[in-house]
C-alpha positions as CSV (number, residue, x, y, z in Angstrom):
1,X,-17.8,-9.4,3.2
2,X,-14.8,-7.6,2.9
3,X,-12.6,-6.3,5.8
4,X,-11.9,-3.6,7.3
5,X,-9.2,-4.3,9.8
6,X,-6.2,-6.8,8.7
7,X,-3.7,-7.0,10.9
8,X,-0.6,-9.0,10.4
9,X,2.6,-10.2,12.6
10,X,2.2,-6.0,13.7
11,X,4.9,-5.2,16.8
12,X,4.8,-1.5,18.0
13,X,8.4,-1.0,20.4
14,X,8.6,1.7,22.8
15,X,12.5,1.9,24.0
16,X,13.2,-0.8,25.7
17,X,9.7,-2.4,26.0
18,X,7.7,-3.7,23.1
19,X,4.0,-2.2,23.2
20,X,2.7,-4.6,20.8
21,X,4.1,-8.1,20.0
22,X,3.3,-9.8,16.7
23,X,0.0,-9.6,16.8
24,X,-2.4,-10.8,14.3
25,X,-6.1,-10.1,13.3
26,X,-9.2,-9.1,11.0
27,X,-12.2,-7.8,11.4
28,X,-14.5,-8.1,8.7
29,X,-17.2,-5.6,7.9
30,X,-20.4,-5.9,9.8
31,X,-18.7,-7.8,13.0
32,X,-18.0,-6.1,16.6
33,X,-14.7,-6.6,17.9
34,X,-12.9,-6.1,20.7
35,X,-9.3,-6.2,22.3
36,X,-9.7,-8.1,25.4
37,X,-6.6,-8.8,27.8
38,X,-4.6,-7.4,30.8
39,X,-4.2,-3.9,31.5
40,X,-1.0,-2.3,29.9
41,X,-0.3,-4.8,27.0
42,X,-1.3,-3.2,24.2
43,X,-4.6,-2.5,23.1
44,X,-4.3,0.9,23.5
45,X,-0.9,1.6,21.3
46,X,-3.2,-1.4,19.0
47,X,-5.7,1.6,18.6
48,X,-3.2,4.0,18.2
49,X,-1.6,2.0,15.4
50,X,-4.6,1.5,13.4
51,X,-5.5,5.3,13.7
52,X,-1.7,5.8,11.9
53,X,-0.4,7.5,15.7
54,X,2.2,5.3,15.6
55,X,4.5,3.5,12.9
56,X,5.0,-0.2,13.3
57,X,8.6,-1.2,14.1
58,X,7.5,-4.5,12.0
59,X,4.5,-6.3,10.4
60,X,1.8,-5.4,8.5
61,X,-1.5,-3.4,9.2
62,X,-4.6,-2.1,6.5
63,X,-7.6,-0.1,7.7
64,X,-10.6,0.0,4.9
65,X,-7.8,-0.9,2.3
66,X,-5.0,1.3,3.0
67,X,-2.2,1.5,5.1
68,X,-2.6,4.0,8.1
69,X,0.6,5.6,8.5
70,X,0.2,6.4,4.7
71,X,-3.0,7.4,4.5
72,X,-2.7,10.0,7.7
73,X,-1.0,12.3,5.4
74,X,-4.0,13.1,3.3
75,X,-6.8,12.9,6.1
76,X,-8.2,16.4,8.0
77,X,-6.1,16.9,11.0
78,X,-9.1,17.0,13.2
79,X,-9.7,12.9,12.4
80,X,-6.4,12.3,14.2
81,X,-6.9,15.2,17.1
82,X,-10.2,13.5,18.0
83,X,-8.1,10.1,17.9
84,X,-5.9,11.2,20.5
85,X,-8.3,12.8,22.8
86,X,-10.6,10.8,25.4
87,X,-12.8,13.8,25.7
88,X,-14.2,13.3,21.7
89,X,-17.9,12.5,21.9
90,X,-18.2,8.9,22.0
91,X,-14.7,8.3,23.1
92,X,-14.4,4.7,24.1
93,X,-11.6,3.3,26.5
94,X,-9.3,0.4,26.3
């Protein structure tokens, strides 16, 4: 199977805190996954990352083969709107 999540060493800083630390991952295609932990360490900005929201201050992240931030340029606007919004139909939380 291949995967569709790969994340690698991936650490997301927000001024003087760091969001995400070094965190490491995949999800292949065809499992359920979650992000379990304590609220307010980072599985939201982890979302957020893989949706290409954020840039990574290091590490390494692909989603369905590419890399996010990248690949945000050439999808619709509206993919990252509804990303962004809990209101979307189907919005989960973290």
């Amino acid at each position: 199977m291949s995967d569709v999540a790969a994340v690698d060493r991936l650490t997301r800083r927000f001024e003087t805190e760091r969001g995400v630390t070094e965190i490491s991952f995949t999800v292949r295609a065809g499992e359920v996954s979650g992000l379990p932990g304590p609220q307010r360490r980072g599985q939201a900005g982890t979302i957020r990352l893989l949706f290409g929201l954020y840039r990574p201050a290091s590490g390494s992240m692909r989603v369905l083969g590419a890399d996010p931030t990248r690949r945000r340029r050439r999808d619709p606007p509206d993919v990252h709107q509804a990303a962004r919004s809990n209101r979307s139909p189907g919005a989960a939380s973290v």
